[in-house]
KOLSEKOL-756463 format. One record per residue (C-alpha): residue number from 1; residue in one letter; x negated, y negated, z negated. Coordinates in nm, 2 decimals, padded with zeros to 4 digits. Each point is the difference from the previous one (the first is absolute). Layout:
! KOLSEKOL-756463
@nr:NUM rest:a x:X y:Y z:Z;
...
//
This chain:
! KOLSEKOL-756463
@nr:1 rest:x x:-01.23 y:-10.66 z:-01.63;
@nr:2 rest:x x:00.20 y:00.15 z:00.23;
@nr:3 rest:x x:-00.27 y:00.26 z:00.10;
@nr:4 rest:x x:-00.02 y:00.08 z:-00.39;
@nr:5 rest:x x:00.42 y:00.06 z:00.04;
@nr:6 rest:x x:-00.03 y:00.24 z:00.30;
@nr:7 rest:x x:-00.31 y:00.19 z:-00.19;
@nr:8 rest:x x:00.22 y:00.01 z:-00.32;
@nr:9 rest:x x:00.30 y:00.10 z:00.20;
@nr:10 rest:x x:-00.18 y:00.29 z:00.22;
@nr:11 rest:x x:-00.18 y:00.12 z:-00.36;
@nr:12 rest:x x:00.40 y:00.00 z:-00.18;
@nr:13 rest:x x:00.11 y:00.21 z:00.29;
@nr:14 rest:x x:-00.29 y:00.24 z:00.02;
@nr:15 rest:x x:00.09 y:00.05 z:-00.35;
@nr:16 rest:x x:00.38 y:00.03 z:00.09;
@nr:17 rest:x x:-00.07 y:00.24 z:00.26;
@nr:18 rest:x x:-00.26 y:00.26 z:-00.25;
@nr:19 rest:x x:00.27 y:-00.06 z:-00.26;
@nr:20 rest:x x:00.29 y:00.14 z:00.24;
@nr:21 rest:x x:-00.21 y:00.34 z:00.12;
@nr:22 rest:x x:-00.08 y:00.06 z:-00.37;
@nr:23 rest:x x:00.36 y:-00.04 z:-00.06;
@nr:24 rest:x x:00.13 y:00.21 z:00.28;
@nr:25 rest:x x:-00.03 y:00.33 z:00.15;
@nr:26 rest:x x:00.13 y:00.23 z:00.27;
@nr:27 rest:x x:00.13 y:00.35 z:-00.01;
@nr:28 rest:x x:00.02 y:00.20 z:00.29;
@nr:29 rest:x x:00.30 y:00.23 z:00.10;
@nr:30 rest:x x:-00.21 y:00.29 z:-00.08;
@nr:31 rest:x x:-00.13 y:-00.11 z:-00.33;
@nr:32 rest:x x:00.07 y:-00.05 z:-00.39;
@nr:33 rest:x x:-00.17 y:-00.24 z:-00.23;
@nr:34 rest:x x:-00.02 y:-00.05 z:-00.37;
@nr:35 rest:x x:-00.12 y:-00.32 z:-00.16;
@nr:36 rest:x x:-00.19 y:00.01 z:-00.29;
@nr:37 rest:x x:-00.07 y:-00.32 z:-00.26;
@nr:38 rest:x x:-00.35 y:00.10 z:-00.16;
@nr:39 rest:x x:00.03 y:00.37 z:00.04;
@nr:40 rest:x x:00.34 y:00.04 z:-00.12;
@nr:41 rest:x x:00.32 y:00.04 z:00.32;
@nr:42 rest:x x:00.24 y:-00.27 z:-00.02;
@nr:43 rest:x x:00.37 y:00.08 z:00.09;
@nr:44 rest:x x:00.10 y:00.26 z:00.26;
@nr:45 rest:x x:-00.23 y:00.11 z:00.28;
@nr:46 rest:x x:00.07 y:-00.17 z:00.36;
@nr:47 rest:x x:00.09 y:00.28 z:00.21;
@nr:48 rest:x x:00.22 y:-00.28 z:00.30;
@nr:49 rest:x x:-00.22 y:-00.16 z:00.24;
@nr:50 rest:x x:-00.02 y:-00.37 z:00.08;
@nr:51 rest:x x:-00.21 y:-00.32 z:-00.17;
@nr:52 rest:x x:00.01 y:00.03 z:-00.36;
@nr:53 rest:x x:-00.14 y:-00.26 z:-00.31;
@nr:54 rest:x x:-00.20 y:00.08 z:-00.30;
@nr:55 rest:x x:-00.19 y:-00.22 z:-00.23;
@nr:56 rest:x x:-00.31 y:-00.07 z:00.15;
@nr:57 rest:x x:-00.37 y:00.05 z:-00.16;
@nr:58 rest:x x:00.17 y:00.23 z:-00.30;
@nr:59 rest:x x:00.22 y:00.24 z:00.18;
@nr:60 rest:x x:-00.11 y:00.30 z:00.24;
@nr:61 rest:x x:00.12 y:00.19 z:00.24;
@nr:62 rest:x x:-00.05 y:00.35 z:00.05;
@nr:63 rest:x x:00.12 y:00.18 z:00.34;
@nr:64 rest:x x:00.12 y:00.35 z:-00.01;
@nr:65 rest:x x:00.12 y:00.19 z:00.34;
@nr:66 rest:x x:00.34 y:00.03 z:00.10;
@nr:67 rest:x x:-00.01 y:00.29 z:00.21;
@nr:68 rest:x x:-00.05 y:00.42 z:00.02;
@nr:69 rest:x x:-00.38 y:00.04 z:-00.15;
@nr:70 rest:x x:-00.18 y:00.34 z:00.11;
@nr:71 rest:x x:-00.19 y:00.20 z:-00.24;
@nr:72 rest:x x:-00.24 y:00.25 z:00.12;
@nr:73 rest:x x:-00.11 y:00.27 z:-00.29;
@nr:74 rest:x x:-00.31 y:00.21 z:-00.02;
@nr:75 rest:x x:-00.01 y:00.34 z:00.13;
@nr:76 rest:x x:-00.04 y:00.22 z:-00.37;
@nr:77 rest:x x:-00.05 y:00.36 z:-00.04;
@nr:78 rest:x x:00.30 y:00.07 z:-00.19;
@nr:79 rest:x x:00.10 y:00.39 z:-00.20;
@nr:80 rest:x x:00.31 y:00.15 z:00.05;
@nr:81 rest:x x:00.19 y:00.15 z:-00.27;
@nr:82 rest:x x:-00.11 y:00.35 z:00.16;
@nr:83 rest:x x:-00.34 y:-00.10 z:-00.07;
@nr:84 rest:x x:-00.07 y:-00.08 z:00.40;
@nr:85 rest:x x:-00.22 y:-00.34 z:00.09;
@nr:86 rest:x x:00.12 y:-00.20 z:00.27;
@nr:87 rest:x x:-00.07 y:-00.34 z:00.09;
@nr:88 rest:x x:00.28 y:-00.24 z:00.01;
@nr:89 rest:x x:-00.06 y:-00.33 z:00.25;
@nr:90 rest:x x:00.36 y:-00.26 z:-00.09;
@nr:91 rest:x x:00.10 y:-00.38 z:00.09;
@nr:92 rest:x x:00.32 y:-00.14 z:-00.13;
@nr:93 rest:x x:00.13 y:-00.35 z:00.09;
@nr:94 rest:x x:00.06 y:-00.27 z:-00.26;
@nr:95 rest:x x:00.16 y:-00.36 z:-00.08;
@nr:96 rest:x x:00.00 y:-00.24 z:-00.23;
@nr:97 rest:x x:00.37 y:-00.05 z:-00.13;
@nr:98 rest:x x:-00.08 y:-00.18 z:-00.36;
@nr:99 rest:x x:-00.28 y:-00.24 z:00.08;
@nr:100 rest:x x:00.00 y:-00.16 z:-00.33;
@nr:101 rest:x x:-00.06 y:00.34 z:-00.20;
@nr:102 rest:x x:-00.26 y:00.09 z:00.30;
@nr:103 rest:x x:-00.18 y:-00.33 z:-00.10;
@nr:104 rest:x x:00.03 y:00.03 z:-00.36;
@nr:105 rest:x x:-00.11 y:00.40 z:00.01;
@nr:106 rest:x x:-00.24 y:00.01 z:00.30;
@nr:107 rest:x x:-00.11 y:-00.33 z:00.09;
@nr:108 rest:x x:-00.09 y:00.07 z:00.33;
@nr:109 rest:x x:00.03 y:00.27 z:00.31;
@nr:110 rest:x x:-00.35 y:00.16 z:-00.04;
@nr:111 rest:x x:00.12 y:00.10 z:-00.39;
@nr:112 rest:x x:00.33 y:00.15 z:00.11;
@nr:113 rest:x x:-00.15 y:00.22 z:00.27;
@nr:114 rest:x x:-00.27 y:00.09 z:-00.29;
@nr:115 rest:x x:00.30 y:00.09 z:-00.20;
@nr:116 rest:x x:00.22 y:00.17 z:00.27;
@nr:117 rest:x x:-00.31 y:00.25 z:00.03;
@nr:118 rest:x x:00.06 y:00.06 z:-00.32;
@nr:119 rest:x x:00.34 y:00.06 z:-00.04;
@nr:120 rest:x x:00.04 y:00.20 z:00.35;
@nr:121 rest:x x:-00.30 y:00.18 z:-00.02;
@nr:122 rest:x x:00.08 y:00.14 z:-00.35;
@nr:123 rest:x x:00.38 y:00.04 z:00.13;
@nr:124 rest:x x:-00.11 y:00.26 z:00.31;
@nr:125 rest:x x:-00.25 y:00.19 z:-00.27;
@nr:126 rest:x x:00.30 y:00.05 z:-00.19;
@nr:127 rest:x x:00.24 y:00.12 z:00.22;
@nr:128 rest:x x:-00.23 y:00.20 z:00.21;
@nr:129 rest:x x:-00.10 y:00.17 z:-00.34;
@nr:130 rest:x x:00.32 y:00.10 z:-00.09;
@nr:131 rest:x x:00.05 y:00.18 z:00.35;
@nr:132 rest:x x:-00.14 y:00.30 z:00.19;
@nr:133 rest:x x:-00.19 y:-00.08 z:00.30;
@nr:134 rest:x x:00.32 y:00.13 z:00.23;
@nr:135 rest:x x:00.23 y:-00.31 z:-00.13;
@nr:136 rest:x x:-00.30 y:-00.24 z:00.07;
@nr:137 rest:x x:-00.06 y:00.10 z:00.35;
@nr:138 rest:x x:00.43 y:00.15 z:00.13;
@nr:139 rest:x x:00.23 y:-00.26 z:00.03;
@nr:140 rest:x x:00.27 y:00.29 z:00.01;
@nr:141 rest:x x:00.10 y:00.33 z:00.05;
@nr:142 rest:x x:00.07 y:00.04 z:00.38;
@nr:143 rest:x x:-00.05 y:00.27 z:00.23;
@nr:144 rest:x x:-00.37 y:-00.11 z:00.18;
@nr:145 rest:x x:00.05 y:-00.05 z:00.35;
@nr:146 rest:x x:-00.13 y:00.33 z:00.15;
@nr:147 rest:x x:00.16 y:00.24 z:00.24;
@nr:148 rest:x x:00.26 y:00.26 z:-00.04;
@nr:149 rest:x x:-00.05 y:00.26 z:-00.27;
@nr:150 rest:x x:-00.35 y:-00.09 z:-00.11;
@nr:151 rest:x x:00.15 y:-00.37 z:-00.04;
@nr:152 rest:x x:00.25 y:00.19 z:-00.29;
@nr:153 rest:x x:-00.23 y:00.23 z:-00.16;
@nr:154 rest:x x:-00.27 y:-00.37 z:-00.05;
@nr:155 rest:x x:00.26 y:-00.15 z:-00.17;
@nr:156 rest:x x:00.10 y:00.27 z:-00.21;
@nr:157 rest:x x:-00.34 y:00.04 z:-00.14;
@nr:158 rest:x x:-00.05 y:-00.39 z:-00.07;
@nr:159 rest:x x:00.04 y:-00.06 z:-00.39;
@nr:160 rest:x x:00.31 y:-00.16 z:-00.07;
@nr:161 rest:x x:-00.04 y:-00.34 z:-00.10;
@nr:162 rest:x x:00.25 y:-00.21 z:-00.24;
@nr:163 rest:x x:-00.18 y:-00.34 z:-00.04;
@nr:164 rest:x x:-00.17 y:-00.11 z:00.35;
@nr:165 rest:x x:-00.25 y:-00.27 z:00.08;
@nr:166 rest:x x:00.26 y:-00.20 z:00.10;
@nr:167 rest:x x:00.14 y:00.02 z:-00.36;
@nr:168 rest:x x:-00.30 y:-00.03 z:-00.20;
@nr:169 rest:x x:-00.09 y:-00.36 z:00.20;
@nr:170 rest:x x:00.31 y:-00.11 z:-00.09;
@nr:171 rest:x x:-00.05 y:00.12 z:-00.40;
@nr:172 rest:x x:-00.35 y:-00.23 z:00.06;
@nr:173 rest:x x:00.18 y:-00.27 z:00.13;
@nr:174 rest:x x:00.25 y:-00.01 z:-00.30;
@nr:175 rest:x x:-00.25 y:00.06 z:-00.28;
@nr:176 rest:x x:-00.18 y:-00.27 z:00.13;
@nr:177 rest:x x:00.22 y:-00.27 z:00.03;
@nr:178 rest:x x:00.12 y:00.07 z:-00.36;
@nr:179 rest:x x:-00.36 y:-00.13 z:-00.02;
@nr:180 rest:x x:-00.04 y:-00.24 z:00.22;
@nr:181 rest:x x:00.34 y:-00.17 z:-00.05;
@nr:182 rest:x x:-00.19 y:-00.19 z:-00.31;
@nr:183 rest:x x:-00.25 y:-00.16 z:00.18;
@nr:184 rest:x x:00.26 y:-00.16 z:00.25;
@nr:185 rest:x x:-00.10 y:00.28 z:00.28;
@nr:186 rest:x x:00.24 y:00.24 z:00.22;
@nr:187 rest:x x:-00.13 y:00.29 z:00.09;
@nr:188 rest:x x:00.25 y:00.02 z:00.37;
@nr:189 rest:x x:-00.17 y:00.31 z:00.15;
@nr:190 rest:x x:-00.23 y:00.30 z:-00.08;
@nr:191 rest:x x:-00.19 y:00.26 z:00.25;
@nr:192 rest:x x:-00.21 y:00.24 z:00.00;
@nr:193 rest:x x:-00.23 y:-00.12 z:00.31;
@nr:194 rest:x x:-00.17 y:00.36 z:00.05;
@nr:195 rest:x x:-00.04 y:00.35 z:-00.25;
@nr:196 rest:x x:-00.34 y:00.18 z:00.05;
@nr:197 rest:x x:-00.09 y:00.33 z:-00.13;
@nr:198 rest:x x:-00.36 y:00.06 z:-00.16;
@nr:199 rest:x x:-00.22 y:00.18 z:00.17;
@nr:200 rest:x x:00.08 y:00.31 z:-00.23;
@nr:201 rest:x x:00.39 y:-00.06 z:00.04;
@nr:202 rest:x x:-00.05 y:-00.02 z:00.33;
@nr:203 rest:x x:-00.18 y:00.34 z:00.00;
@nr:204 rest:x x:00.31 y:00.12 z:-00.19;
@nr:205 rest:x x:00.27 y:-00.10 z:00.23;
@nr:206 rest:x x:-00.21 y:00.15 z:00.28;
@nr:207 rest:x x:00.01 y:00.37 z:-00.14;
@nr:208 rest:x x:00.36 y:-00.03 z:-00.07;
@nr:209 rest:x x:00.10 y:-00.11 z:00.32;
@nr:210 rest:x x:-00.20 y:00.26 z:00.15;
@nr:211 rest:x x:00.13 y:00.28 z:-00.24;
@nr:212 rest:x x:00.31 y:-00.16 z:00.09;
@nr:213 rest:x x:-00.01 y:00.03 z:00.34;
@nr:214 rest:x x:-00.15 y:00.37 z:-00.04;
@nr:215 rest:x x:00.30 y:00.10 z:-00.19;
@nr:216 rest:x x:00.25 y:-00.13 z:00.22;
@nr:217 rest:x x:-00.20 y:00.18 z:00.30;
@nr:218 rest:x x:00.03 y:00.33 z:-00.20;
@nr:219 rest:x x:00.37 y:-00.04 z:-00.03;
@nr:220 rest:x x:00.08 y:-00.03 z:00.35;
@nr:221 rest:x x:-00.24 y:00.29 z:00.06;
@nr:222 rest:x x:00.22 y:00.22 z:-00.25;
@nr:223 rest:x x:00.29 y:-00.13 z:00.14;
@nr:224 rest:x x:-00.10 y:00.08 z:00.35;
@nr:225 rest:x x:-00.14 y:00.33 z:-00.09;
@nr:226 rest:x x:00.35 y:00.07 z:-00.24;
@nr:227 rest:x x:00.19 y:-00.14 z:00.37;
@nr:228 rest:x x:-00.24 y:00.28 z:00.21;
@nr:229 rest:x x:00.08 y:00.29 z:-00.21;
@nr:230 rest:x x:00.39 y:-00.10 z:00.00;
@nr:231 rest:x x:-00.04 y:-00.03 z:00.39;
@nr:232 rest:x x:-00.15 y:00.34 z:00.05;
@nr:233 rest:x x:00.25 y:00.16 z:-00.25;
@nr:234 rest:x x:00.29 y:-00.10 z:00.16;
@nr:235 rest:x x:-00.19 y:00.09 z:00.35;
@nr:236 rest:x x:-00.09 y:00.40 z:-00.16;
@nr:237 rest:x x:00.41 y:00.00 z:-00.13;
@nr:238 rest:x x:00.14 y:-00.15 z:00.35;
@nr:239 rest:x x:-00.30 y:00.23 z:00.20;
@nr:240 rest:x x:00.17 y:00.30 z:-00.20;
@nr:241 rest:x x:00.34 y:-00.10 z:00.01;
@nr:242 rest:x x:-00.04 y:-00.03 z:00.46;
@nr:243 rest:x x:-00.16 y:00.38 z:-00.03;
@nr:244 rest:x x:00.25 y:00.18 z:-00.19;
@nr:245 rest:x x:00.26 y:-00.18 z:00.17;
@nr:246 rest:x x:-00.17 y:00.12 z:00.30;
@nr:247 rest:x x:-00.05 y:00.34 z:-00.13;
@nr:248 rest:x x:00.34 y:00.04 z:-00.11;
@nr:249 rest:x x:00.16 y:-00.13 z:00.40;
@nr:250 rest:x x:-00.26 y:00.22 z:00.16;
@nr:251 rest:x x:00.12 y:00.29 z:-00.18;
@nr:252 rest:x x:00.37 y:-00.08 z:00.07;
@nr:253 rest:x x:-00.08 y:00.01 z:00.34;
@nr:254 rest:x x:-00.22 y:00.31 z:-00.01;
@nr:255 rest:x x:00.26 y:00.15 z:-00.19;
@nr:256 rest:x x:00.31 y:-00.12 z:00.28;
@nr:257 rest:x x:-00.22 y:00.13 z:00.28;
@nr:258 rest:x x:-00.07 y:00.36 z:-00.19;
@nr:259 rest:x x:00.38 y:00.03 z:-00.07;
@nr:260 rest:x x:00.10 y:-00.12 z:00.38;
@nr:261 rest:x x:-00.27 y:00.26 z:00.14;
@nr:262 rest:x x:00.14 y:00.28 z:-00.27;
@nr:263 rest:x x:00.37 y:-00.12 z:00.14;
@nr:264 rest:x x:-00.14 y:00.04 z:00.38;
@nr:265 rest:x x:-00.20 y:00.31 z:-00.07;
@nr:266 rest:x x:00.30 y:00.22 z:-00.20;
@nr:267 rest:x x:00.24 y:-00.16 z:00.30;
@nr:268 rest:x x:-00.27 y:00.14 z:00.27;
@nr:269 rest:x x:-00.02 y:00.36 z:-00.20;
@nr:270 rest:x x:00.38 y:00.02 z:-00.02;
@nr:271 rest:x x:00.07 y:00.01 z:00.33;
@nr:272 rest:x x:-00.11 y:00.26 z:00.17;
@nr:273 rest:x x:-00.27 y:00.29 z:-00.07;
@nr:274 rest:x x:-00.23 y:-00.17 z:00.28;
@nr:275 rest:x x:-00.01 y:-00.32 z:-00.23;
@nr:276 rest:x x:-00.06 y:00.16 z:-00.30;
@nr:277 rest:x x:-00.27 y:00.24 z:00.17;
@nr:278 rest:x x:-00.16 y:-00.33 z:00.12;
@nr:279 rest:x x:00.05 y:-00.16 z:-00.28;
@nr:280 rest:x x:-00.18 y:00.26 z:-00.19;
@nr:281 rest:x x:-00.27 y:00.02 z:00.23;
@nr:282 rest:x x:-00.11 y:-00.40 z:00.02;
@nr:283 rest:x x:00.00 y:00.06 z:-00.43;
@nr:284 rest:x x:-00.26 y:00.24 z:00.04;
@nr:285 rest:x x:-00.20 y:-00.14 z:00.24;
@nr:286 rest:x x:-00.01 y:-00.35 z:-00.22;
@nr:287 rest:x x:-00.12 y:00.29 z:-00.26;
@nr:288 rest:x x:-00.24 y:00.10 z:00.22;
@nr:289 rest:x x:-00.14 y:-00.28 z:00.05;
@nr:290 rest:x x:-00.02 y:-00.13 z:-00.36;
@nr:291 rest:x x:-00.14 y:00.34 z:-00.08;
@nr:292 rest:x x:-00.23 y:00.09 z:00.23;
@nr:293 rest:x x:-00.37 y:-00.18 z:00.11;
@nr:294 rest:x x:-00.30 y:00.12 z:00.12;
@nr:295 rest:x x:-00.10 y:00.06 z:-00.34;
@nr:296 rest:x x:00.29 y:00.21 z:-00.14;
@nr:297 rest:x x:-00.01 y:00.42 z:-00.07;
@nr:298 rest:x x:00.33 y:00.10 z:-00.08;
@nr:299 rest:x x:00.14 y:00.37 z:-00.04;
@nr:300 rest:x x:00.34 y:00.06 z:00.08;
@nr:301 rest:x x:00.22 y:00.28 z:-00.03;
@nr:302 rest:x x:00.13 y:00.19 z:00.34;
@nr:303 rest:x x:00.36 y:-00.07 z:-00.18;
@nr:304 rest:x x:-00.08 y:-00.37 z:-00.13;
@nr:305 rest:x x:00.28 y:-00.20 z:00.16;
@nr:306 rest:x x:-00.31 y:-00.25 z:00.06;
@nr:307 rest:x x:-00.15 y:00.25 z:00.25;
@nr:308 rest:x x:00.25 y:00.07 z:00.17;
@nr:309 rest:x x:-00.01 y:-00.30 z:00.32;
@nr:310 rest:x x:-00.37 y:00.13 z:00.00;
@nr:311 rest:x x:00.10 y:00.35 z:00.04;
@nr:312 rest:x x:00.24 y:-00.12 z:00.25;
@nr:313 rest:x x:-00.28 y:-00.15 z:00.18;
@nr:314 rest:x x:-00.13 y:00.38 z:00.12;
//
């Protein structure tokens, strides 16, 4: 009898024990549950952890996580609005805020990354569409980081952007949330992971960096060449300015010195007749020889005042 007891007593507590873990459940810190009574939720979703109680055998419990999810999109070749294929490579990080709308509209994780691909896929197509390829790729318009002039002259020739990628993620990131918001999802951030051109873009980009970089090259020869020419003008100007000025002092002094000898000479012949008789004679004899080579005929009078130291010479 008493061995029936204990087997009766071991059997009610078995039960006991299955009835309590069908009637209670634990939620981690880092997790939200929703119970459901055949199929349908019942009250608010359990999103504070600890040991909670449910009815056992009729109501379920389904676990949703707490924390930052990752989604990881497909890299898509995607147009620009200039007609331009690029592909587009994203991830944007998600939570779920409203667990009882997640439940009731997705069910489960594996539909709402189904329905995130749609949703931010179709977002980026969008957006990207609506832009040229420069606002896709330039975050803004600075200077590029190069040196000196050629630095300048780069940036001036970049288009000028007015969007941004770092605009047009953020347009993707709101559009979609007014999405997602109804199936209990937050879309917290949106990237673009990495922007590749198409082969024939790429092609494209090439040539214009390279005409690019051609006309910049041909600037700072016509700028150098326009600098040479400037340089040897003002050298020619200053060249002609140091001989004139040259000129102009070496004919001062010539002309001092002639009007110092003239002073000297007219003293010399003033004085006496033996000064000017020498004087006259050293004049012709300068004549003489200025006149006179090895080469030179000349026919003089008897009374030519030229003959006359020659005549003397008799």
């Amino acid at each position: 009898m008493d061995n029936k007891k204990s087997i009766i007593v071991l059997v009610l507590g078995a039960i006991a024990l299955f009835l309590l873990s069908q009637a209670t459940y634990i939620v981690d810190e880092t997790e939200q549950v929703v119970v459901t009574q055949f199929g349908k939720p019942v009250g608010n979703a359990i999103t504070t952890p600890g040991m909670k109680f449910k009815v056992p055998f009729i109501q379920t419990t389904h676990y949703f996580d707490k924390r930052y999810l990752e989604w990881d999109g497909d890299p898509n070749q995607v147009p620009t609005k200039d007609k331009k294929f690029i592909f587009v490579d994203t991830y944007a990080r998600w939570q779920i805020t409203d667990p009882l709308q997640f439940y009731k509209r997705m069910t489960n994780e594996r539909s709402a990354y189904s329905r995130l691909d749609d949703i931010l896929d179709g977002e980026t197509r969008n957006y990207i569409a609506k832009h040229n390829i420069e606002e896709a790729v330039r975050s803004s318009n600075r200077t590029p980081v190069s040196a000196g002039i050629a630095g300048e002259m780069i940036g001036d020739s970049l288009t000028t952007i007015h969007v941004g990628r770092d605009k047009i993620q953020e347009m993707i990131q709101i559009a979609s949330n007014e999405q997602a918001k109804e199936l209990g999802i937050a879309i917290l951030d949106f990237r673009f992971k990495r922007i590749n051109y198409v082969e024939e873009v790429q092609t494209q980009v090439y040539e214009r960096m390279k005409s690019e970089r051609h006309r910049i090259a041909d600037k700072f020869k016509s700028e150098g060449q326009g600098e040479a020419s400037r340089i040897n003008g003002e050298k020619d100007r200053e060249l002609k300015t140091i001989v004139s000025e040259a000129y102009k002092t070496a004919e001062e002094i010539k002309g001092k010195a002639d009007a110092e000898a003239a002073s000297i000479y007219a003293l010399a012949y003033n004085k006496t007749s033996q000064s000017r008789h020498l004087y006259s004679f050293l004049k012709s004899m300068e004549a003489y020889e200025q006149t006179f080579d090895n080469q030179t005929h000349i026919i003089l009078s008897t009374d030519s005042e030229f003959y006359k130291y020659l005549k003397g010479m008799d």
